[in-house]
C-alpha positions in Angstrom: -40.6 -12.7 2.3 -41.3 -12.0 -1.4 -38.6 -14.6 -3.3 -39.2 -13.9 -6.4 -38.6 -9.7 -5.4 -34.8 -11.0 -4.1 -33.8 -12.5 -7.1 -35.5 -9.8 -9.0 -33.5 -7.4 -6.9 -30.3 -9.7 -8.1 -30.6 -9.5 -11.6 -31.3 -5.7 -11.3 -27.9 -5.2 -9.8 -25.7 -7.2 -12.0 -27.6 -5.3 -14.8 -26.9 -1.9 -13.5 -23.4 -2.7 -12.1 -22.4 -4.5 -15.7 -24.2 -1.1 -17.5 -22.1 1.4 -15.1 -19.0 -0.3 -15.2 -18.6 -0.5 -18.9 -19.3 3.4 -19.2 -17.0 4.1 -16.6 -14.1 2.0 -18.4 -14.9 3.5 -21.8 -14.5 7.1 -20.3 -11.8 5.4 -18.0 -10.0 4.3 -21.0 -10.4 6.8 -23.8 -7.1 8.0 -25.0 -7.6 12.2 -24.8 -8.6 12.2 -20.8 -6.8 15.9 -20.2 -4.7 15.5 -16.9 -5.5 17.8 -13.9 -4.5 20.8 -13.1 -1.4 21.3 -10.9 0.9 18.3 -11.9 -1.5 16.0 -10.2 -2.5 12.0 -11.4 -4.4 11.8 -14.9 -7.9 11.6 -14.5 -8.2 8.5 -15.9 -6.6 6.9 -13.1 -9.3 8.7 -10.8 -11.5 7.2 -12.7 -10.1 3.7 -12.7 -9.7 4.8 -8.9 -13.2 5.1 -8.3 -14.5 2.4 -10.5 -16.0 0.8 -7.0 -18.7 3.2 -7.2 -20.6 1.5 -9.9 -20.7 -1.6 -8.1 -22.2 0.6 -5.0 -24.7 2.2 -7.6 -25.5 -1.5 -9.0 -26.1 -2.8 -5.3 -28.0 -0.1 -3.7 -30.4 0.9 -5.9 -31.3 -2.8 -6.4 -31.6 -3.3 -2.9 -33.2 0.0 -2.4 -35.7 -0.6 -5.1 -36.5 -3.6 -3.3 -37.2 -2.5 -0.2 -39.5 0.1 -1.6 -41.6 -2.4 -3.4 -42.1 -4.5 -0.3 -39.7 -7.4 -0.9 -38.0 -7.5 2.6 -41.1 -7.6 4.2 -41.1 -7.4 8.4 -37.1 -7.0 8.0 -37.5 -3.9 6.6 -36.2 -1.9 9.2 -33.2 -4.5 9.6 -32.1 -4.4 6.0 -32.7 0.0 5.5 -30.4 0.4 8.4 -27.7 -2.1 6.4 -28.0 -0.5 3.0 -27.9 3.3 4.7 -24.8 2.4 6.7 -23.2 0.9 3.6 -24.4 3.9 1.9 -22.6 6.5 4.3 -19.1 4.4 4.4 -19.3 4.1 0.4 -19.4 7.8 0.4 -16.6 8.1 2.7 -14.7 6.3 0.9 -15.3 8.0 -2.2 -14.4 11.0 -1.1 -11.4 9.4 0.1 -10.7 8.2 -3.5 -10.5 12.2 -5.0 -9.1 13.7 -2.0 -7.5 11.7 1.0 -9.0 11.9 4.2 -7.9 11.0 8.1 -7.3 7.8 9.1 -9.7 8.9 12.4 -12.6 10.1 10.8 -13.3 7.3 8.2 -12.8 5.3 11.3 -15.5 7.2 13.3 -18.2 7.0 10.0 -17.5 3.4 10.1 -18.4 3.5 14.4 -21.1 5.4 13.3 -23.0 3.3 10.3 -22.1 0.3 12.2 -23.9 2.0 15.3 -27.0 3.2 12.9 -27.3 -0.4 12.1 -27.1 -2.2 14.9 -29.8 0.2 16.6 -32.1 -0.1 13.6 -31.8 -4.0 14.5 -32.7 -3.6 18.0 -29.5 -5.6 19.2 -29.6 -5.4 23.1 -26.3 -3.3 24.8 -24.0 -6.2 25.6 -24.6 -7.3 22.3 -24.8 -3.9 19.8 -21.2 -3.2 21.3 -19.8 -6.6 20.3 -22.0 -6.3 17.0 -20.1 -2.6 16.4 -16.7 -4.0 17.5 -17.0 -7.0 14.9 -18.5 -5.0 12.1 -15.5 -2.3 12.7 -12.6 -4.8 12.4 -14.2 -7.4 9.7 -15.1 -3.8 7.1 -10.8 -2.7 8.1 -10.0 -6.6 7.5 -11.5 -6.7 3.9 -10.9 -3.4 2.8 -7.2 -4.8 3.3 -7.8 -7.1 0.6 -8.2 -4.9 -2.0 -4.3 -5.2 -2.9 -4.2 -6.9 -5.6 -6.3 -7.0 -9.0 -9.6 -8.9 -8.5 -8.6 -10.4 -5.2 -11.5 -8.1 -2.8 -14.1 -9.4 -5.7 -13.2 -12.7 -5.8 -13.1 -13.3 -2.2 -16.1 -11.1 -1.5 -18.0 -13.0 -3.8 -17.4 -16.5 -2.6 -18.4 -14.9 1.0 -21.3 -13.4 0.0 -22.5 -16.3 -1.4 -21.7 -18.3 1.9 -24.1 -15.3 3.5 -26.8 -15.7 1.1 -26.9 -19.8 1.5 -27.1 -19.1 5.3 -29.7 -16.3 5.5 -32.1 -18.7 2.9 -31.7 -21.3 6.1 -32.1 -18.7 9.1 -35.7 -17.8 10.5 -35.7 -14.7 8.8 -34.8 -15.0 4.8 -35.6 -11.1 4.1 -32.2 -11.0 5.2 -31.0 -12.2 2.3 -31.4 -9.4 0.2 -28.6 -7.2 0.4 -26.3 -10.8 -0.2 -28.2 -11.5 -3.2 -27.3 -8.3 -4.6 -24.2 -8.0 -3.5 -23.1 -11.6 -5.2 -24.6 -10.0 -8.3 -23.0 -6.8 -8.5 -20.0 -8.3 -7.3 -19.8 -10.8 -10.4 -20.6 -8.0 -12.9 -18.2 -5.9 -11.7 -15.4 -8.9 -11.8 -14.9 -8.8 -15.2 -13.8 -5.0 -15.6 -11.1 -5.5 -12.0 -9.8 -8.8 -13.4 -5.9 -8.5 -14.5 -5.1 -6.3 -16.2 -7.8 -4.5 -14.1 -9.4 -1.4 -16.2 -11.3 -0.6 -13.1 -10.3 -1.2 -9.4 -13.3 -1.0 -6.5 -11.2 1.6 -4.7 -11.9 2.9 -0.8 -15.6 3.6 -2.0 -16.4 -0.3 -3.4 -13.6 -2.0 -1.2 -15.4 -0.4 2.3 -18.4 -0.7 1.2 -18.3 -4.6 0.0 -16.7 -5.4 3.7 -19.2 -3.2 5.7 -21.8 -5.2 3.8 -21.0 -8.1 4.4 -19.7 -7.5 8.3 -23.0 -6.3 8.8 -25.2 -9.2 6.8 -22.9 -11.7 9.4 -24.0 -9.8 12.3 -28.0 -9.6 12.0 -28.2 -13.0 10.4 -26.6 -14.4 13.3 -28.9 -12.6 15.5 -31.6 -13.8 14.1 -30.3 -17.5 13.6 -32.5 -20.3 15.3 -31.4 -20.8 18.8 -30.3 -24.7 17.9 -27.7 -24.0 15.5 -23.9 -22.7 15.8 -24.3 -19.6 14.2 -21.9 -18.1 16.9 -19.3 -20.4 15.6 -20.0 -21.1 11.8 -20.9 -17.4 10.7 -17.4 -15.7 11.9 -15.4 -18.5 9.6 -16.9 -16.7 6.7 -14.1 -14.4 7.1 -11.4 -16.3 8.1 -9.4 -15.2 4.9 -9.6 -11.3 5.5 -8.8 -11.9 9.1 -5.7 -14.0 8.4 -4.5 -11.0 6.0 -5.0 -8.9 8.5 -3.0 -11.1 11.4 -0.5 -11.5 8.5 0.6 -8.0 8.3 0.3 -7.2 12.0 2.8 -10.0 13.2 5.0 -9.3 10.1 5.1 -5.3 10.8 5.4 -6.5 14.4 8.9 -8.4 13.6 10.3 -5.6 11.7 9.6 -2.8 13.8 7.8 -0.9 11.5 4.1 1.2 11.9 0.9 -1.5 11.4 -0.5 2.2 9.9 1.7 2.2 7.1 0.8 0.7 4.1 3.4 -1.7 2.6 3.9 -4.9 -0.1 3.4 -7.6 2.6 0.1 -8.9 2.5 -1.1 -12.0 1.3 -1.1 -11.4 -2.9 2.2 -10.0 -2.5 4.0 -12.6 -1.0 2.6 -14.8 -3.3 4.3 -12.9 -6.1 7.3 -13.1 -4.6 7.4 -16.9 -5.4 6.3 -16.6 -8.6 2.4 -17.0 -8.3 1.1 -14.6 -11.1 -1.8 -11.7 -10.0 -4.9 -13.7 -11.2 -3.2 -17.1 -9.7 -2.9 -15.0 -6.6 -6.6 -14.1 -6.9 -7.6 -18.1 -7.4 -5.6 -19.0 -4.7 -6.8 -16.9 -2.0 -10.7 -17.3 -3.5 -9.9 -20.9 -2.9 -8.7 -20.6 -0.1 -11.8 -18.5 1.5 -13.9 -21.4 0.1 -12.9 -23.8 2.6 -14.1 -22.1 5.4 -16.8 -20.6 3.8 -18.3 -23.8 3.2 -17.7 -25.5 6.5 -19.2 -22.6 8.1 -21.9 -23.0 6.0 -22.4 -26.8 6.4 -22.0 -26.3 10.1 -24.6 -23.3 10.0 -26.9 -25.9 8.5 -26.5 -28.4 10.9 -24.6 -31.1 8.3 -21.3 -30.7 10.2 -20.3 -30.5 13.8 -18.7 -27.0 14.8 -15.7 -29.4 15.3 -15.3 -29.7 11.9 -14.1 -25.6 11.9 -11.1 -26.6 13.6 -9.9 -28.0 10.0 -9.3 -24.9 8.2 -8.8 -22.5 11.5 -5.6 -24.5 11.5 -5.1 -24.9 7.7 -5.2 -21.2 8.1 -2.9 -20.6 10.7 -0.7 -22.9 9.5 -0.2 -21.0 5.7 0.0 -17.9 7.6 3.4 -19.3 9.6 4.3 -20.1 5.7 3.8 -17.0 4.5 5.7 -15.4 7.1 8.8 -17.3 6.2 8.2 -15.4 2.6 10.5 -12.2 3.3 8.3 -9.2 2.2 10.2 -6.0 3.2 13.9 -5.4 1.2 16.9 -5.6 3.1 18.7 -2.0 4.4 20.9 -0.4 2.1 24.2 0.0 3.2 26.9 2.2 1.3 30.0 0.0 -0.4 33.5 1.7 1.3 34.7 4.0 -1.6 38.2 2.8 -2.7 40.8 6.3 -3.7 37.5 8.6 -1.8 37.9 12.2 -2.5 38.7 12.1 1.5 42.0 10.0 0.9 43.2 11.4 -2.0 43.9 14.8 -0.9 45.5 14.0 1.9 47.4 11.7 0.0 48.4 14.2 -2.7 49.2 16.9 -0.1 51.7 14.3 1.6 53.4 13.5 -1.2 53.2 17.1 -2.6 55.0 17.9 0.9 57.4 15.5 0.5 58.4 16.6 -2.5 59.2 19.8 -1.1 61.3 19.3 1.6 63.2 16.9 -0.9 63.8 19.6 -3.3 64.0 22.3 -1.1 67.1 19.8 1.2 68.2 19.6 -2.7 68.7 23.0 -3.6 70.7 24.1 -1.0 73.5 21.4 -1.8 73.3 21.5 -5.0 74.5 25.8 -4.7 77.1 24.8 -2.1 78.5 22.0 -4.2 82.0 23.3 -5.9 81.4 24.0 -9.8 77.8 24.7 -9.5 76.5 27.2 -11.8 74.0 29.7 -9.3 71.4 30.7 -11.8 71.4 34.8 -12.7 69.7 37.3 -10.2 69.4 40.1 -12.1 65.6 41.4 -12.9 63.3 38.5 -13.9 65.2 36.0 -11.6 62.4 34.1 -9.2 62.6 34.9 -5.5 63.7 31.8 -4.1 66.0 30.4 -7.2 69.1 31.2 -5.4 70.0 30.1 -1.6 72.7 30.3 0.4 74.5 27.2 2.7 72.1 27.6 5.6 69.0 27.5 3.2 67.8 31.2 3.7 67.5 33.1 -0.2 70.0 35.5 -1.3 69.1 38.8 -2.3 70.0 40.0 -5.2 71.6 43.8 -6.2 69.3 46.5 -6.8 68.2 47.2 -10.4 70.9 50.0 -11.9 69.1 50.3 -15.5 72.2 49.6 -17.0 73.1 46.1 -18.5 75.9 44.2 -16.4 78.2 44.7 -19.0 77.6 48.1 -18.6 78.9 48.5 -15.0 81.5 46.5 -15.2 83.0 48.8 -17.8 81.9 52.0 -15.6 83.8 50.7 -12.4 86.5 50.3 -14.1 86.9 53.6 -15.5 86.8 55.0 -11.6 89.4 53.1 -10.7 
């Protein structure tokens, strides 16, 4: 193993990632970005969108650059076979960034980089399929994380580091590579996807920092010494992306509701619900991964007993049952009853407009039978139903003659 090549390979990628990252949030950021054709997002939030990428730049050309000079020495094979399937579920996902994809076929590139690796590694059967299964669920778990400014980069970084301390004390250190400049890139890309994040790592950095890092866990612990509790201390690293993960399967689980559909109920945003601000949010759960990220550590070493991992396995469960409590989806709308609804009203109005007619229409006739009532004219111009007779049926009225009544009067009397 060539030490002073890892730490070269460090410095390389928080150099390249710091570089990339500030170029990408200038262009990011500059205030005449055109939007896109179509009525689509402004390509400065595809930008900011795929920030990730120059993290994954920062990392893999480090690391690659390393390997071609020699640095990981016998492990070679090992660590190419971690960096290519990284590689392939980084571009995924950044193709995922500009244009979504299925949910099934980023799931089958991650089967297949975690199956490139694991074959590269010479992991026998029994063990390449548990290797593939863990890898799967711990790059799904993390990528999960990436809700929240900073929070994936925080967390990763703190578990990285755990990686890195526990490949340095395996039997083979080359493994240590990738960590090394992963913490690096990781820590100059923290800065720009700090809140207010300018940058955010996207599916491209957020996949690709998990598959890393899944991966690192599985072939250091193959290659542990037989004597210590790898098989216990290394999965503790990610006890925090796991419990996020449990979190929003029990909590869609209780409200009936798709585990496939992305919602505010993960860990950041319960937090917020009590009032914990984004970066507190991001401190807490870095924190929080720190506790079990050291005693896995410490155990890995042989300083602790694996006992000692029951401490924040329940510290864990026991803040998930707390952030459950938290309610995270919105209650149902329901619709307030409408008072005087346009479907009461009419009826309402055609009742009374009813009754007002049989009232007046019961009025009319007694009012033409009553003794001294003047019976309005019906000569032309007269309205139909003005006049009506004792049983409530309308009089007729004479013929039109042309002449005024006057008129006939006088004419009727001259035939007699």
């Amino acid at each position: 193993m060539n030490v002073l090549g890892i730490i070269a390979s460090g410095v390389a990628a928080l150099f390249i990632t710091v570089a990339l990252a500030k170029s990408a949030r200038r262009v990011a950021l500059r205030p005449n970005v055109p939007d896109e054709p179509g009525g689509r997002a402004p390509r400065a939030e595809a930008l900011r969108r795929t920030g990730g990428a120059t993290a994954v730049l920062g990392v893999g050309t480090a690391t690659g650059a390393a390997l071609w000079l020699g640095a990981a020495g016998d492990a070679a094979g090992s660590v190419g076979g971690l960096l290519a399937g990284a590689g392939l579920v980084a571009v995924v996902g950044l193709v995922h960034d500009l244009k979504p994809l299925w949910a099934a076929l980023r799931l089958a590139v991650q089967i297949t980089a975690a199956v490139l690796v694991v074959c590269l590694a010479g992991f026998p059967p029994a063990a390449g399929v548990l290797a593939v299964l863990w890898i799967v669920l711990v790059t799904h778990a993390f990528a999960l994380l990436d809700h929240a400014d900073g929070l994936l980069t925080a967390v990763g970084l703190v578990t990285a580091a755990g990686l890195l301390t526990c490949a340095l004390l395996g039997k083979d250190p080359a493994l240590a590579l990738l960590p090394t400049a992963l913490v690096a890139g990781l820590a100059g890309f923290l800065l720009h996807t700090w809140h207010p994040a300018r940058l955010r790592l996207g599916a491209s950095g957020a996949q690709f920092t998990g598959f890393a890092l899944a991966a690192s866990g599985a072939l250091i612990q193959a290659a542990a010494p037989s004597g210590r509790a790898a098989w216990a201390a290394l999965p503790a690293l990610a006890t925090v992306a796991l419990a996020d993960s449990a979190l929003v399967l029990i909590s869609r689980r209780r409200a009936a509701r798709s585990p496939l559909r992305e919602t505010d109920d993960h860990i950041a945003h319960r937090l917020r619900r009590v009032r914990v601000t984004v970066p507190g949010a991001a401190v807490l759960t870095a924190l929080w991964a720190a506790v079990p990220v050291a005693t896995g550590t410490l155990v890995y070493a042989e300083l602790l007993h694996p006992a000692f991992l029951l401490l924040p396995l329940a510290g864990t469960a026991a803040a998930v049952f707390a952030l459950l409590r938290i309610p995270a989806y919105a209650p149902p709308r329901t619709a307030p009853p409408r008072r005087g609804s346009s479907r009461t009203v009419p009826s309402r109005t055609a009742a009374a407009r009813s009754t007002g007619a049989s009232s007046a229409a019961a009025a009319i006739p007694a009012a033409a039978s009553a003794p001294g009532a003047k019976r309005p004219a019906t000569g032309r111009g007269a309205p139909a139903g003005a006049a009506r007779t004792a049983a409530g049926r309308p009089t007729v009225p004479p013929p039109p003659t042309g002449r005024p009544t006057a008129e006939a009067a006088t004419a009727a009397a001259e035939r007699r």
